[in-house]
mmCIF file as Biopython writes it, N, C-alpha, C and O atoms, coordinates in Angstrom:
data_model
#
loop_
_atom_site.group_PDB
_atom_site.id
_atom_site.type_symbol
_atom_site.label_atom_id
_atom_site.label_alt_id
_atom_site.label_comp_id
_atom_site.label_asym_id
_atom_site.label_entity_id
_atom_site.label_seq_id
_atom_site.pdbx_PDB_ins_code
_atom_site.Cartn_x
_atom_site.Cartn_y
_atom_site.Cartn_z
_atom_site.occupancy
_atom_site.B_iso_or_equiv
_atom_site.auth_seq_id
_atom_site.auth_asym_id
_atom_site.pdbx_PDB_model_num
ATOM 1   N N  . UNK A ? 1  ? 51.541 207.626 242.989 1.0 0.0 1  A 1 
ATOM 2   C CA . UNK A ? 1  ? 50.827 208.011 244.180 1.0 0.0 1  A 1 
ATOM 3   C C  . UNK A ? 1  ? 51.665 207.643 245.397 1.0 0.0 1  A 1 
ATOM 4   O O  . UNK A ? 1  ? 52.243 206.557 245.374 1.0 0.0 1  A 1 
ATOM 5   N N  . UNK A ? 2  ? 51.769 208.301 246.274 1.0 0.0 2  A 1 
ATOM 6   C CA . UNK A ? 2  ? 52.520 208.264 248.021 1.0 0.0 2  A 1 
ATOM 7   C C  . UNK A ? 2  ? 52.046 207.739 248.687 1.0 0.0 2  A 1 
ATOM 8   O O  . UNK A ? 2  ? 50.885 208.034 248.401 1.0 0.0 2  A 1 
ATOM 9   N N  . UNK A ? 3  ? 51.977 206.965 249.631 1.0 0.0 3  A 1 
ATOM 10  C CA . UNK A ? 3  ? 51.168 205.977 250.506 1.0 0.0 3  A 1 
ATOM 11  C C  . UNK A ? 3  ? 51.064 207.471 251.726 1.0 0.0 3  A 1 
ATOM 12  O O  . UNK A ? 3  ? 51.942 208.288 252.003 1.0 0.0 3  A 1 
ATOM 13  N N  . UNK A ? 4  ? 49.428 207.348 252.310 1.0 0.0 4  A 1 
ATOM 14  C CA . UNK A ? 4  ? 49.998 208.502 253.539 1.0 0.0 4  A 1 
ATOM 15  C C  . UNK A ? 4  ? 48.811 208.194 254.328 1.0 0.0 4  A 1 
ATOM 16  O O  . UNK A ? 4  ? 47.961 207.606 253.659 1.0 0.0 4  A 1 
ATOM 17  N N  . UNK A ? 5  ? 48.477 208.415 255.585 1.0 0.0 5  A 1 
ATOM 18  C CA . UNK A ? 5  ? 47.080 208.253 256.349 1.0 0.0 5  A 1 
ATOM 19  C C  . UNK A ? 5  ? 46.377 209.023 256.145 1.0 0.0 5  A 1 
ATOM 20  O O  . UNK A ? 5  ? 45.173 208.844 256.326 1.0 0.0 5  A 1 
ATOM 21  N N  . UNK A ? 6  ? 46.949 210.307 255.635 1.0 0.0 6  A 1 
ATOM 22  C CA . UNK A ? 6  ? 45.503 210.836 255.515 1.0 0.0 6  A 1 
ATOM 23  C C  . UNK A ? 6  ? 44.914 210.567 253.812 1.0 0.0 6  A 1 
ATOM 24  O O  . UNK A ? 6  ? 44.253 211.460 253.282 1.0 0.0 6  A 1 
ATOM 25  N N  . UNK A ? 7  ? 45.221 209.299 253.067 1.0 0.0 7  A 1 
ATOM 26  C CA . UNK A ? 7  ? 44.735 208.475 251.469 1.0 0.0 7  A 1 
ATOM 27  C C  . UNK A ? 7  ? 43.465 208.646 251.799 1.0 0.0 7  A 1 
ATOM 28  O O  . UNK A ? 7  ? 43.204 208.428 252.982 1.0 0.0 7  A 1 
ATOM 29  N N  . UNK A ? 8  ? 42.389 209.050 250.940 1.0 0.0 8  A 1 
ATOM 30  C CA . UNK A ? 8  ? 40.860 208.798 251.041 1.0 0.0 8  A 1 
ATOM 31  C C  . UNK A ? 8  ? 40.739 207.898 249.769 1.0 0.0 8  A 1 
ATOM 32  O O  . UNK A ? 8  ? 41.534 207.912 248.829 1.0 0.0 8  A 1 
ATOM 33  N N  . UNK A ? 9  ? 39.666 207.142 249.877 1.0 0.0 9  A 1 
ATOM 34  C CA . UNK A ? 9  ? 39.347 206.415 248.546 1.0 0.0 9  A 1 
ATOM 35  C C  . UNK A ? 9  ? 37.740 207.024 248.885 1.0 0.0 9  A 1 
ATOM 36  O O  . UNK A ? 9  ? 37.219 207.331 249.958 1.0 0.0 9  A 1 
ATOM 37  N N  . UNK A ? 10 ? 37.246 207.048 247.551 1.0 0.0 10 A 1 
ATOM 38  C CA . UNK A ? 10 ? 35.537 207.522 247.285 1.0 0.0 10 A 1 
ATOM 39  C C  . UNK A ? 10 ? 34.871 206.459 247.348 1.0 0.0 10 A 1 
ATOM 40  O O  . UNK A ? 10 ? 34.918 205.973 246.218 1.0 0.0 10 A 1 
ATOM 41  N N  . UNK A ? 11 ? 34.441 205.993 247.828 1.0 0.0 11 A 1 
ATOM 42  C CA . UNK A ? 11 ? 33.530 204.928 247.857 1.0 0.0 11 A 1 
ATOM 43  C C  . UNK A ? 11 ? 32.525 204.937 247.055 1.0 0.0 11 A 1 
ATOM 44  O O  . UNK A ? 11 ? 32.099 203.953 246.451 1.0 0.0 11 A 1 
ATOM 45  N N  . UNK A ? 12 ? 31.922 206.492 246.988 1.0 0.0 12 A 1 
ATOM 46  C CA . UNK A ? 12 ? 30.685 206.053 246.421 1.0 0.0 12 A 1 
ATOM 47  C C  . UNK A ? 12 ? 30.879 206.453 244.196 1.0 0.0 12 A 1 
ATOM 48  O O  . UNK A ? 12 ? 30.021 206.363 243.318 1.0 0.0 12 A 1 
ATOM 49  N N  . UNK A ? 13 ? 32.792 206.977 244.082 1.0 0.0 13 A 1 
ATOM 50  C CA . UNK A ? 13 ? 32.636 206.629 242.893 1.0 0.0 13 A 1 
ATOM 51  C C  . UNK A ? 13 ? 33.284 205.241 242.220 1.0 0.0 13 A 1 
ATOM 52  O O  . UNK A ? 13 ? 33.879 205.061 241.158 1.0 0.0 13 A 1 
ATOM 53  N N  . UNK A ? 14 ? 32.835 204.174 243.508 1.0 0.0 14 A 1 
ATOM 54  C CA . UNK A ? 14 ? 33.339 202.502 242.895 1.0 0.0 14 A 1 
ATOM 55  C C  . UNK A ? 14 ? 32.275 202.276 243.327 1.0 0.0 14 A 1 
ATOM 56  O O  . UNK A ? 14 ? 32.114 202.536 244.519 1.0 0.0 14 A 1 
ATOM 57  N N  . UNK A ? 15 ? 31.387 201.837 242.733 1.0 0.0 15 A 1 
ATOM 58  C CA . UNK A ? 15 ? 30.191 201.227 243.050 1.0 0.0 15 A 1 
ATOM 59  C C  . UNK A ? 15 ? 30.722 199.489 243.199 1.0 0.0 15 A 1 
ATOM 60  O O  . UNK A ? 15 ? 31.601 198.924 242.550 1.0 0.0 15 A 1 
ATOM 61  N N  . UNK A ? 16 ? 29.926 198.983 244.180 1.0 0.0 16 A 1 
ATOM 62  C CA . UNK A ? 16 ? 30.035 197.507 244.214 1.0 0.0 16 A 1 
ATOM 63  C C  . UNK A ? 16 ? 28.615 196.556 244.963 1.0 0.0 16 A 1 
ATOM 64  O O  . UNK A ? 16 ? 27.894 196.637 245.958 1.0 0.0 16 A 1 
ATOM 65  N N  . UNK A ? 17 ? 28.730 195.981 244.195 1.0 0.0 17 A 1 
ATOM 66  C CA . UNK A ? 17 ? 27.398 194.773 244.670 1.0 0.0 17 A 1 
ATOM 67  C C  . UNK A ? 17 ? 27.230 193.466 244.833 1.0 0.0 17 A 1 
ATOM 68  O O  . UNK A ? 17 ? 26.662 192.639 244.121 1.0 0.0 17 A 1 
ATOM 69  N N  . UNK A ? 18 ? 28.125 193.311 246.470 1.0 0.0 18 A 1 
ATOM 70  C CA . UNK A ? 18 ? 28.482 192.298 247.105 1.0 0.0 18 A 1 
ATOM 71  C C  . UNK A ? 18 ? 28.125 192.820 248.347 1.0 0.0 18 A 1 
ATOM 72  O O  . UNK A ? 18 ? 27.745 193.982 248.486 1.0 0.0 18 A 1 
ATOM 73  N N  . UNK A ? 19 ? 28.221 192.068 249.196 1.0 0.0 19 A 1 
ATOM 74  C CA . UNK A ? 19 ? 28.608 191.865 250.691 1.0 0.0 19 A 1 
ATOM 75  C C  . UNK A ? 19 ? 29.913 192.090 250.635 1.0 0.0 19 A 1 
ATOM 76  O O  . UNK A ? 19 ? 30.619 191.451 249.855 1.0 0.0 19 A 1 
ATOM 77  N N  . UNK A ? 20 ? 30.368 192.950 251.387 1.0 0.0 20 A 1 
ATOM 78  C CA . UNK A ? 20 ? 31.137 192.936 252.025 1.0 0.0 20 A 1 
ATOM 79  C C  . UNK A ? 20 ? 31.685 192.702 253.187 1.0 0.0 20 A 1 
ATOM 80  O O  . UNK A ? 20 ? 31.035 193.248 254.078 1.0 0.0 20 A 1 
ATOM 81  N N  . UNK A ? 21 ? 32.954 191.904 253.719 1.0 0.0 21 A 1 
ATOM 82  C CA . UNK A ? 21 ? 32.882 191.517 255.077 1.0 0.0 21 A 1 
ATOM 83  C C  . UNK A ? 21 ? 34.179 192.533 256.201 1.0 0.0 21 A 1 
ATOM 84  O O  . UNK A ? 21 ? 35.167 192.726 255.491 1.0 0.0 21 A 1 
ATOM 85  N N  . UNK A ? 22 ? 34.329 192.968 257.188 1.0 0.0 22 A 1 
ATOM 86  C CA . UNK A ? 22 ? 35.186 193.545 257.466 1.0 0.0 22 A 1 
ATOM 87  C C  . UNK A ? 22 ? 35.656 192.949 258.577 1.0 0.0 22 A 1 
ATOM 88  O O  . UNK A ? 22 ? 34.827 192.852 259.481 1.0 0.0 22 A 1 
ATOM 89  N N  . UNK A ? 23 ? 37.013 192.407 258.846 1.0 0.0 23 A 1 
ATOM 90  C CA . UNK A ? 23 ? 37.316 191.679 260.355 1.0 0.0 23 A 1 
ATOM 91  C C  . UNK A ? 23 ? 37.885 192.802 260.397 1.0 0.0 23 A 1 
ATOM 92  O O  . UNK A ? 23 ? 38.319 193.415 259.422 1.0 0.0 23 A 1 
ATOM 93  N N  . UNK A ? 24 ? 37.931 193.250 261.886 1.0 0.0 24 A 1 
ATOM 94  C CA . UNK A ? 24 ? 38.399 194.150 262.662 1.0 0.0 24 A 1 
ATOM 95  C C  . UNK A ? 24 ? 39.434 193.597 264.088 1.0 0.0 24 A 1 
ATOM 96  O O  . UNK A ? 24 ? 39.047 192.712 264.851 1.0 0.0 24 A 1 
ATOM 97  N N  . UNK A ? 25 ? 40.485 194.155 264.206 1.0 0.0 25 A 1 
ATOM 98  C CA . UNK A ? 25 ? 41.536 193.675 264.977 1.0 0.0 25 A 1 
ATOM 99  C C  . UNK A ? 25 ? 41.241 194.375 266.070 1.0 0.0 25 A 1 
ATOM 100 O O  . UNK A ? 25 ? 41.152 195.589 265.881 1.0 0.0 25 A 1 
ATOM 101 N N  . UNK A ? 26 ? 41.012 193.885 267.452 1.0 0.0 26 A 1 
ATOM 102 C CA . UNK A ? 26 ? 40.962 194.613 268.763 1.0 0.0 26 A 1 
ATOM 103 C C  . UNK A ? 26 ? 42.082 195.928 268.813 1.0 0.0 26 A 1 
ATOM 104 O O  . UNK A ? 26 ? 43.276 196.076 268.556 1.0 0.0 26 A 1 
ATOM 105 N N  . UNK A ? 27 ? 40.939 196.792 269.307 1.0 0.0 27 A 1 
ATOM 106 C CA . UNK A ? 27 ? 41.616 198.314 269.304 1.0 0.0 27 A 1 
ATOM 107 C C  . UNK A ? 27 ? 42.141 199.353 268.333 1.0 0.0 27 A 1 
ATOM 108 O O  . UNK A ? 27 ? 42.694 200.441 268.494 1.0 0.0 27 A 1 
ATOM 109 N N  . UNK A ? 28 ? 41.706 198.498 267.045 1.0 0.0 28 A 1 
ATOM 110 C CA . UNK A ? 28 ? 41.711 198.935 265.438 1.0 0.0 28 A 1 
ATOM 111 C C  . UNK A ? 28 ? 40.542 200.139 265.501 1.0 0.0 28 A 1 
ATOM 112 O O  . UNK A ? 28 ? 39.584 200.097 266.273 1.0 0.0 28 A 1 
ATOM 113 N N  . UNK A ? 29 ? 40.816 201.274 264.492 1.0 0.0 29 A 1 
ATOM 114 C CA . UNK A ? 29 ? 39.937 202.453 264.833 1.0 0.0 29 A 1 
ATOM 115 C C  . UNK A ? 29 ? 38.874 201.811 263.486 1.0 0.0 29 A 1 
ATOM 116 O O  . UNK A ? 29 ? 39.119 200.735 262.941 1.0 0.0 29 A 1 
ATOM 117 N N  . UNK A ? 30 ? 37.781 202.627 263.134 1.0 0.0 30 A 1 
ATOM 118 C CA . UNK A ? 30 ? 37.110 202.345 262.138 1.0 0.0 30 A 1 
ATOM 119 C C  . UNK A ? 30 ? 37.592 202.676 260.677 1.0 0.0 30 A 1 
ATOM 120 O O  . UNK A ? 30 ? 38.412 203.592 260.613 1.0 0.0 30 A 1 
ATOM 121 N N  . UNK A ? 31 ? 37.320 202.247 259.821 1.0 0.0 31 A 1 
ATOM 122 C CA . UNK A ? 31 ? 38.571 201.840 258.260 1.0 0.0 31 A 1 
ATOM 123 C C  . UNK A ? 31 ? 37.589 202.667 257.584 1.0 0.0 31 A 1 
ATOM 124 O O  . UNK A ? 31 ? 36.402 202.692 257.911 1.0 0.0 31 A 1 
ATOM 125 N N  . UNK A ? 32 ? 38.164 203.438 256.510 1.0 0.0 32 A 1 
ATOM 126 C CA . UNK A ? 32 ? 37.173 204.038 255.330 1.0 0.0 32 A 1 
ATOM 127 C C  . UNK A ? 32 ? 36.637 203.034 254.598 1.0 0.0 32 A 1 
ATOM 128 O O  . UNK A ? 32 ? 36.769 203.202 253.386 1.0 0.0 32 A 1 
ATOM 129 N N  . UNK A ? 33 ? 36.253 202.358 254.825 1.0 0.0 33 A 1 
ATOM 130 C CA . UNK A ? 33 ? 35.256 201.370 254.230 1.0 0.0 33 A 1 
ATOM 131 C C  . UNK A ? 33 ? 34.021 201.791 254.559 1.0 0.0 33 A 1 
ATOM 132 O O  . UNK A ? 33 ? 33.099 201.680 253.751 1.0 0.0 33 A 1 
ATOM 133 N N  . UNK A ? 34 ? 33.788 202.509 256.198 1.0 0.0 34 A 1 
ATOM 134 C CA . UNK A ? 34 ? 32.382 202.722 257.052 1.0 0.0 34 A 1 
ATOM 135 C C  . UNK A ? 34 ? 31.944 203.912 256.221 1.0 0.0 34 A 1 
ATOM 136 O O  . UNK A ? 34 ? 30.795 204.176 256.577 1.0 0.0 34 A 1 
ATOM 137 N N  . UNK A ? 35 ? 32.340 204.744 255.280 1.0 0.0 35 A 1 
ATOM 138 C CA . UNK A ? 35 ? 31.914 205.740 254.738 1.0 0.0 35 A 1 
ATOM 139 C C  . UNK A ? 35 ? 31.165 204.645 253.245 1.0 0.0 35 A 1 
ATOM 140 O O  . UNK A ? 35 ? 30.613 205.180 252.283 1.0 0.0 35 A 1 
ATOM 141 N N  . UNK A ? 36 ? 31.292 203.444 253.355 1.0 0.0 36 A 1 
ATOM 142 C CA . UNK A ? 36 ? 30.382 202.834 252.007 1.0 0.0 36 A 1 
ATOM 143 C C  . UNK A ? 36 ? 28.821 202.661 252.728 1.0 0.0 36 A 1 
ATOM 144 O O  . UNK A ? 36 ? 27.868 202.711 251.951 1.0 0.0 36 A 1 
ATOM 145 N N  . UNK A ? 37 ? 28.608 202.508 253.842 1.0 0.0 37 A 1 
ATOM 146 C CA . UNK A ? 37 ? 26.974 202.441 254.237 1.0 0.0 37 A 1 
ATOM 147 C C  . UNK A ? 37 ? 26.321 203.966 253.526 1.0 0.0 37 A 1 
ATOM 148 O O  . UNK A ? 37 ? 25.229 204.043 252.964 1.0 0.0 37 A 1 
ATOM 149 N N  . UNK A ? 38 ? 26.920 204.666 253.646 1.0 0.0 38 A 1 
ATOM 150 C CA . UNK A ? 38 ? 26.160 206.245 252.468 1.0 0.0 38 A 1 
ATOM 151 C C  . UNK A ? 38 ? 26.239 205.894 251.744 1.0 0.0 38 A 1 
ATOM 152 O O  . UNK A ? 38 ? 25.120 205.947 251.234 1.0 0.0 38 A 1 
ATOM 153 N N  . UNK A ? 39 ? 27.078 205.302 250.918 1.0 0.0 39 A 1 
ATOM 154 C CA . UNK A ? 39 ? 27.323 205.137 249.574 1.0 0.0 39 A 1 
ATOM 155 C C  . UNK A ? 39 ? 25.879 203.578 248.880 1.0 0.0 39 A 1 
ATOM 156 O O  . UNK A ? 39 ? 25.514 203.383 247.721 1.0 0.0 39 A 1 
ATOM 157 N N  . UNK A ? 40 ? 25.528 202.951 249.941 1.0 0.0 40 A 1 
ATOM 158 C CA . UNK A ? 40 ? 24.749 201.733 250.293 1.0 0.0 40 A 1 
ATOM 159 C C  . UNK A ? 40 ? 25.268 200.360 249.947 1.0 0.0 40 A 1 
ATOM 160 O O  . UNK A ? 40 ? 24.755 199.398 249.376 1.0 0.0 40 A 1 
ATOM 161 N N  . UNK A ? 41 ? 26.323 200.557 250.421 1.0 0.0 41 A 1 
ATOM 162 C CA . UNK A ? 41 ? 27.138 199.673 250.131 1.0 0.0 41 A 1 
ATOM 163 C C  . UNK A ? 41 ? 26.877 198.203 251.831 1.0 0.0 41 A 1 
ATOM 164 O O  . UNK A ? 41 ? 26.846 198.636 252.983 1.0 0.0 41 A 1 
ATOM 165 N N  . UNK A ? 42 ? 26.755 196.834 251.571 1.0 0.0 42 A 1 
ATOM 166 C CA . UNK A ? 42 ? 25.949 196.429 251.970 1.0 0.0 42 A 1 
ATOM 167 C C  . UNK A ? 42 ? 27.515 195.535 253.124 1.0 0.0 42 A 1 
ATOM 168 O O  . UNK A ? 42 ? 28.142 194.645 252.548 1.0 0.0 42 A 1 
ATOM 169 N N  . UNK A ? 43 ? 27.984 195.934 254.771 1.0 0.0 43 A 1 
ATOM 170 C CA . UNK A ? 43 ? 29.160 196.194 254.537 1.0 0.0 43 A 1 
ATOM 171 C C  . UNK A ? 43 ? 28.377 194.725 256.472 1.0 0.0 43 A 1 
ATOM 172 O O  . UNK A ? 43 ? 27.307 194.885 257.058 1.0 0.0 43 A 1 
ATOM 173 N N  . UNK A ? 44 ? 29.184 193.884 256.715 1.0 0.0 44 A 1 
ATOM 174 C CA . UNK A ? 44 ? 29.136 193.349 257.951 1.0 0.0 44 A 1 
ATOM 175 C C  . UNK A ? 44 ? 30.314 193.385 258.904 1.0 0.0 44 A 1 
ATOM 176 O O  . UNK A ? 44 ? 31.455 193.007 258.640 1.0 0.0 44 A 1 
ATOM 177 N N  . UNK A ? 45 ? 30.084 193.653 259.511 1.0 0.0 45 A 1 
ATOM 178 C CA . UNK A ? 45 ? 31.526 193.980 260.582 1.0 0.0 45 A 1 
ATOM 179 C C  . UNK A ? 45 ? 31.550 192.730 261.486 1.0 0.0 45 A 1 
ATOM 180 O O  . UNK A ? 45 ? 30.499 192.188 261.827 1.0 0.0 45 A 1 
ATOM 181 N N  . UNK A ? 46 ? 33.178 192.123 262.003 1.0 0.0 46 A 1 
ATOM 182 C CA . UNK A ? 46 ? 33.516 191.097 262.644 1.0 0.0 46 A 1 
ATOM 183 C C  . UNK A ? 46 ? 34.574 191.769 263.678 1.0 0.0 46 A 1 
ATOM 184 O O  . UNK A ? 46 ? 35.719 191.901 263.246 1.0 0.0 46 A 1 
ATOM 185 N N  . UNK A ? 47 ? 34.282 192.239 265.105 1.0 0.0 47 A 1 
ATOM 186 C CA . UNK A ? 47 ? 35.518 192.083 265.383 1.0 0.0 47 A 1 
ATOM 187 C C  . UNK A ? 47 ? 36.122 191.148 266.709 1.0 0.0 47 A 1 
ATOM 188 O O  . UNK A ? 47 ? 35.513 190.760 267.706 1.0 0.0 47 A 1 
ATOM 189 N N  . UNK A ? 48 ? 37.534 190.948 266.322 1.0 0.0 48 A 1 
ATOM 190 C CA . UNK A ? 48 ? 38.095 189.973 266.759 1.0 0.0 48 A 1 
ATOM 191 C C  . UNK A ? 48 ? 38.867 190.765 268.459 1.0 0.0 48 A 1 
ATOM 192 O O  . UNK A ? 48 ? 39.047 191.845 269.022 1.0 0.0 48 A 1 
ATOM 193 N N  . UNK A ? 49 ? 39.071 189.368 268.607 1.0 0.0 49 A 1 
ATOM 194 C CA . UNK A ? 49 ? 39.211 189.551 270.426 1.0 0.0 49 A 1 
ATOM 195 C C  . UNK A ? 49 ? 40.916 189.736 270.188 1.0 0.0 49 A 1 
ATOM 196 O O  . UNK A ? 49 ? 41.377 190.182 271.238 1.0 0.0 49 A 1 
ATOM 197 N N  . UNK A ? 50 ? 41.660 189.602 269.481 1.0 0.0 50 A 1 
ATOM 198 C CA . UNK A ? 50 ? 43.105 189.519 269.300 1.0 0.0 50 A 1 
ATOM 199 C C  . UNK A ? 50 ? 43.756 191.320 268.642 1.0 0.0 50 A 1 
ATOM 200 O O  . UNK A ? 50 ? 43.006 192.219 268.263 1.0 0.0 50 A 1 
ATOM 201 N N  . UNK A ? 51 ? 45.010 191.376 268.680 1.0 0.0 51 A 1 
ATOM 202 C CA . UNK A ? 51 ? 45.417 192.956 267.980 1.0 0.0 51 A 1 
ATOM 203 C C  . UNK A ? 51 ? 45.773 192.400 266.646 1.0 0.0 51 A 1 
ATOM 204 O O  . UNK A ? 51 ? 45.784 191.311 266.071 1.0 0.0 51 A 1 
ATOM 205 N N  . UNK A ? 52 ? 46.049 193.605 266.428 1.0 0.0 52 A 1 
ATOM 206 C CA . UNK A ? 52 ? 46.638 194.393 264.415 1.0 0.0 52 A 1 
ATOM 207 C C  . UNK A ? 52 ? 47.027 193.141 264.683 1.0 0.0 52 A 1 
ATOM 208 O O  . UNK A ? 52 ? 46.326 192.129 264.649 1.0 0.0 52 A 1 
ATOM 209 N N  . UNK A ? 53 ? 48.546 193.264 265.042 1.0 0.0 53 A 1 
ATOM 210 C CA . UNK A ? 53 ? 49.677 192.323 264.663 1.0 0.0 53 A 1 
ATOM 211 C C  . UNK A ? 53 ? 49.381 191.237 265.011 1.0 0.0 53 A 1 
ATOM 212 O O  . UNK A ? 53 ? 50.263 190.502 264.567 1.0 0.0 53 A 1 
ATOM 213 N N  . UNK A ? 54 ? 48.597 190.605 265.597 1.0 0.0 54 A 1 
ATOM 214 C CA . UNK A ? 54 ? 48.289 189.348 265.871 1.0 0.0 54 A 1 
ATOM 215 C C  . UNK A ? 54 ? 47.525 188.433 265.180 1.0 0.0 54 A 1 
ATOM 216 O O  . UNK A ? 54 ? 47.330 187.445 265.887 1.0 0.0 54 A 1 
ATOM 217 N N  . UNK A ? 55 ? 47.058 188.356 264.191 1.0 0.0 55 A 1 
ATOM 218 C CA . UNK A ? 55 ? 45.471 188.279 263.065 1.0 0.0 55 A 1 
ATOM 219 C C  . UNK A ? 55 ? 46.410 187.318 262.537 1.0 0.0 55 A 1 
ATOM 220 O O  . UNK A ? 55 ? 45.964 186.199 262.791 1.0 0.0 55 A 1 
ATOM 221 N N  . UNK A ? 56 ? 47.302 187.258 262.034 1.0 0.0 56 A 1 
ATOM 222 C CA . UNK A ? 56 ? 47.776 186.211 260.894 1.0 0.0 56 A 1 
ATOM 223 C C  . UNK A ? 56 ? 49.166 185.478 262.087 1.0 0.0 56 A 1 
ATOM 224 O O  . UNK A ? 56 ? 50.303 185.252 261.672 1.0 0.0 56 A 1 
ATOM 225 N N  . UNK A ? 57 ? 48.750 185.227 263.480 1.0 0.0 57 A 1 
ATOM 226 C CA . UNK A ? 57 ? 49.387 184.054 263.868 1.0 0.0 57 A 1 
ATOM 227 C C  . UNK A ? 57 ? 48.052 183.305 264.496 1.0 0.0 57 A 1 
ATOM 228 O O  . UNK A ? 57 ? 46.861 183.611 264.445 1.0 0.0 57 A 1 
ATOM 229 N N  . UNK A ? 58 ? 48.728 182.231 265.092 1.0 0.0 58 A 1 
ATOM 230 C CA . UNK A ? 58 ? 47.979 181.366 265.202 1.0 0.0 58 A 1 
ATOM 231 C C  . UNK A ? 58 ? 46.653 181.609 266.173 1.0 0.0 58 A 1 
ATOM 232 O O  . UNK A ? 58 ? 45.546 181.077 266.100 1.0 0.0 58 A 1 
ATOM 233 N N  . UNK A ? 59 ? 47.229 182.745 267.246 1.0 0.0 59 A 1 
ATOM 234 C CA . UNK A ? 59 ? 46.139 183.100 267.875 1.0 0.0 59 A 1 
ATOM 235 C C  . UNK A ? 59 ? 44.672 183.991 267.467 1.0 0.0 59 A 1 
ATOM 236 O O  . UNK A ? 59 ? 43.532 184.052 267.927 1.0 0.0 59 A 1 
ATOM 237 N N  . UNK A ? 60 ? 45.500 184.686 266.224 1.0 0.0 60 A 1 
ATOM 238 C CA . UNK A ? 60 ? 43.995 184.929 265.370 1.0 0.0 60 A 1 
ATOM 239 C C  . UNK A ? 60 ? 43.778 184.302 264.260 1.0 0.0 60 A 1 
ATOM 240 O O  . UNK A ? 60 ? 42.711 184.665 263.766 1.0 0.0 60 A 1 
ATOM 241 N N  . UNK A ? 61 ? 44.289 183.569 263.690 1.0 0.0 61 A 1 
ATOM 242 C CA . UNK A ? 61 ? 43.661 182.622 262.749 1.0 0.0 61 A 1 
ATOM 243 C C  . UNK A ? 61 ? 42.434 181.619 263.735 1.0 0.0 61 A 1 
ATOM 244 O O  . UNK A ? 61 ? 41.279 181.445 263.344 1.0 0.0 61 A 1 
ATOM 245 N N  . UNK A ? 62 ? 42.936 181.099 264.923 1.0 0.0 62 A 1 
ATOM 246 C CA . UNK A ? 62 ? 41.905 180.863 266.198 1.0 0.0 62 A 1 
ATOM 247 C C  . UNK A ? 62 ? 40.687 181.367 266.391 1.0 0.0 62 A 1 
ATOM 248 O O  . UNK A ? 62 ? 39.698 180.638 266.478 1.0 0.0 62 A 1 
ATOM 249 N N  . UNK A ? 63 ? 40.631 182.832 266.487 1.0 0.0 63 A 1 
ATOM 250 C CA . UNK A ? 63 ? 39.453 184.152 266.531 1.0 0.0 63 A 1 
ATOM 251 C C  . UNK A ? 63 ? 39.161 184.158 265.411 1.0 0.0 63 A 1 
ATOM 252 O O  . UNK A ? 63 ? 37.981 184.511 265.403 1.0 0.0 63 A 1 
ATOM 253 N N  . UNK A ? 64 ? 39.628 183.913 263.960 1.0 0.0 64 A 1 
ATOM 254 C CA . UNK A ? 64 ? 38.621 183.997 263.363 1.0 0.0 64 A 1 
ATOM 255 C C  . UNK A ? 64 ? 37.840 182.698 262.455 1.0 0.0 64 A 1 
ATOM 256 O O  . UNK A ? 64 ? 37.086 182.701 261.482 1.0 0.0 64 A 1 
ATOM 257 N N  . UNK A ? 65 ? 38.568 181.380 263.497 1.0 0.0 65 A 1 
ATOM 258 C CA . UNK A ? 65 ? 38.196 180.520 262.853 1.0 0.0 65 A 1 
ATOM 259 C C  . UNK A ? 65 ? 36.920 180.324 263.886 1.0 0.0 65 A 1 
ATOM 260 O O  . UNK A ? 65 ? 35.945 179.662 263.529 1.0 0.0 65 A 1 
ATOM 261 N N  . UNK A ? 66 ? 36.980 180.852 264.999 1.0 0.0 66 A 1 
ATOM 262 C CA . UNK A ? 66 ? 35.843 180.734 266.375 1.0 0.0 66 A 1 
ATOM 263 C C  . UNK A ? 66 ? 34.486 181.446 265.599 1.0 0.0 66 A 1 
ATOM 264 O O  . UNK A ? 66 ? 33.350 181.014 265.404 1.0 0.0 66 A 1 
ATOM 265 N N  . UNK A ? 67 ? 35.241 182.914 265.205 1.0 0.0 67 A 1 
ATOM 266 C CA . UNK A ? 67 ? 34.036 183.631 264.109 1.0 0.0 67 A 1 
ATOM 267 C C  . UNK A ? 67 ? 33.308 182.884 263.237 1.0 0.0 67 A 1 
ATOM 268 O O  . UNK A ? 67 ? 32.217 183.278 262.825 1.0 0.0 67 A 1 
ATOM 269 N N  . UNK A ? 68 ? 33.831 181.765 262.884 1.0 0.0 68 A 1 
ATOM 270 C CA . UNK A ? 68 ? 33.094 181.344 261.713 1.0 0.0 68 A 1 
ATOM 271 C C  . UNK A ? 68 ? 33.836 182.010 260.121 1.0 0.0 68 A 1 
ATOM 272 O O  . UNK A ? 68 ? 33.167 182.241 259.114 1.0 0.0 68 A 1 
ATOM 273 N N  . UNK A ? 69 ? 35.036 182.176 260.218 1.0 0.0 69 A 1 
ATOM 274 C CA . UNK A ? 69 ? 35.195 183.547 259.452 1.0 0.0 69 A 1 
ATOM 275 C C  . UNK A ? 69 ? 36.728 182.501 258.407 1.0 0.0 69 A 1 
ATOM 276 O O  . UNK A ? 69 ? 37.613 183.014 257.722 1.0 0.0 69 A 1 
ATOM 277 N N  . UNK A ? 70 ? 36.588 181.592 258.576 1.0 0.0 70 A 1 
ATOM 278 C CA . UNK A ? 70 ? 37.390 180.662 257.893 1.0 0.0 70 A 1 
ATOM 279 C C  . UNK A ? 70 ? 37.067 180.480 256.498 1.0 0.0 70 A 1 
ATOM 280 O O  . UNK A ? 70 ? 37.712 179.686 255.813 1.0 0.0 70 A 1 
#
C-alpha cells in the first residue's frame, strides 16, 4: 500500500469498544477518526494551544500535561 492524503480507513468496518481520545494540535484540520461518531464510536476531543510540530517538545508535552492528558 502507498502512503497518500487522500488514504481513507472505514471506520465503521473496525468496530471498537473503547473511548477513544483525540489530542488535536492548534490549526490541525479534523482527522478521519470524526467519521467514527456514525460509526458510534465513543470518540473525546482535546485540543491543544501549541502546533503539529510542537506536541512532542517540551512546550506541548506542557499543554498536554495542563490537559490532564499525561
Amino acid at each position: 500500500m502507498i502512503y497518500s492524503p487522500d488514504y481513507q480507513i472505514t471506520l465503521a468496518d473496525k468496530p471498537l469498544r473503547c473511548a477513544i481520545l483525540v489530542w488535536r494540535a492548534r490549526g490541525d484540520g479534523e482527522s478521519f477518526i470524526a467519521e467514527g461518531i456514525r460509526a458510534g464510536l465513543d470518540i473525546c476531543w482535546h485540543d491543544l494551544a501549541v502546533g503539529h510540530y510542537n506536541v512532542l517538545k517540551p512546550e506541548g508535552i506542557a499543554a498536554m500535561q495542563s490537559a490532564g492528558l499525561s
